[in-house]
N, C-alpha and C positions, 0 to 999 in steps of 0.2 A: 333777586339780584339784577332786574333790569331796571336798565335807566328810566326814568318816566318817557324823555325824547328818544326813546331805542329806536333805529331804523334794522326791521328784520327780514331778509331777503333770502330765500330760498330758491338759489338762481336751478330751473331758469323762470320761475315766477316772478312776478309783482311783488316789491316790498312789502313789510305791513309798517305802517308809520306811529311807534308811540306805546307803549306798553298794554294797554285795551285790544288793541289792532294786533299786536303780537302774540297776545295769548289768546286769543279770535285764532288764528291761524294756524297756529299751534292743539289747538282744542281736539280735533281731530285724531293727532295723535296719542294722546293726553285721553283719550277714551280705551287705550287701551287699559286692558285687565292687569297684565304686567307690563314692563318693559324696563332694557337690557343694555346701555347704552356702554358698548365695549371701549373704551379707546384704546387702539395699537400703534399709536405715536401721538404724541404732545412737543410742542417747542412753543416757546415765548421770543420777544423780542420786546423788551421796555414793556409797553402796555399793550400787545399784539399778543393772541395766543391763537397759535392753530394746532389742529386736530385731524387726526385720521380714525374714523370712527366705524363699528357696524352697529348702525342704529337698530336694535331688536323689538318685537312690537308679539304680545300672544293677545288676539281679540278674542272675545266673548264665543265661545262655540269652533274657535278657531286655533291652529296649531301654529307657531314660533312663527315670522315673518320676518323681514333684515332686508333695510335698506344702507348700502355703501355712501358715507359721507364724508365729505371734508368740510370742514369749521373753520372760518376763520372771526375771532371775538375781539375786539377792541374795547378795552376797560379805560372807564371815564376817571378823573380825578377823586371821584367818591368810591369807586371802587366797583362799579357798576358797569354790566356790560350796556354799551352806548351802540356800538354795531354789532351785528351779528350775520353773518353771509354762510350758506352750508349752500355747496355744490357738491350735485347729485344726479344719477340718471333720471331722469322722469317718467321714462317705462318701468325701471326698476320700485318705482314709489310708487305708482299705480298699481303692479299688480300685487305688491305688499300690504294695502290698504283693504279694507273687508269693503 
């Protein structure tokens, strides 16, 4: 569901520009074994969706991880997500990460 031009930003990182570059950066997480992506609040606006998330993550050898996120996703005229921003601690992503 991403737009080919998605611009995805994992503040406080570097965007990744474009669907390649997005699922590049996303890959990582996407290695895990399971994962658990809770949401404890959603609202829309028009074509604005945000989220209040605990991103859950079980690695290979590894027991249950969770990183606290907020989502904010901007859907394109196709129905596609065209932005996507998720603000997050960055120590808290680090030490969840194997």
């Amino acid at each position: 569901l991403l737009a080919e031009d998605i611009v995805c930003a994992g503040i406080p990182l570097e965007p990744a520009h474009g669907r390649a570059a997005t699922m590049a950066m996303l890959a990582p997480f996407l290695a895990a074994e399971e994962i658990d992506w809770r949401i404890l609040a959603i609202a829309a606006n028009a074509t604005t969706v945000f989220t209040e998330r605990d991103d859950r993550f079980r690695f290979a050898g590894k027991d249950w991880t969770a990183v606290r996120a907020a989502g904010v996703f901007e859907i394109d005229t196709n129905g596609r997500i065209a932005a996507w921003r998720d603000y997050f601690d960055l120590v808290e992503l680090e030490r969840a990460m194997p």
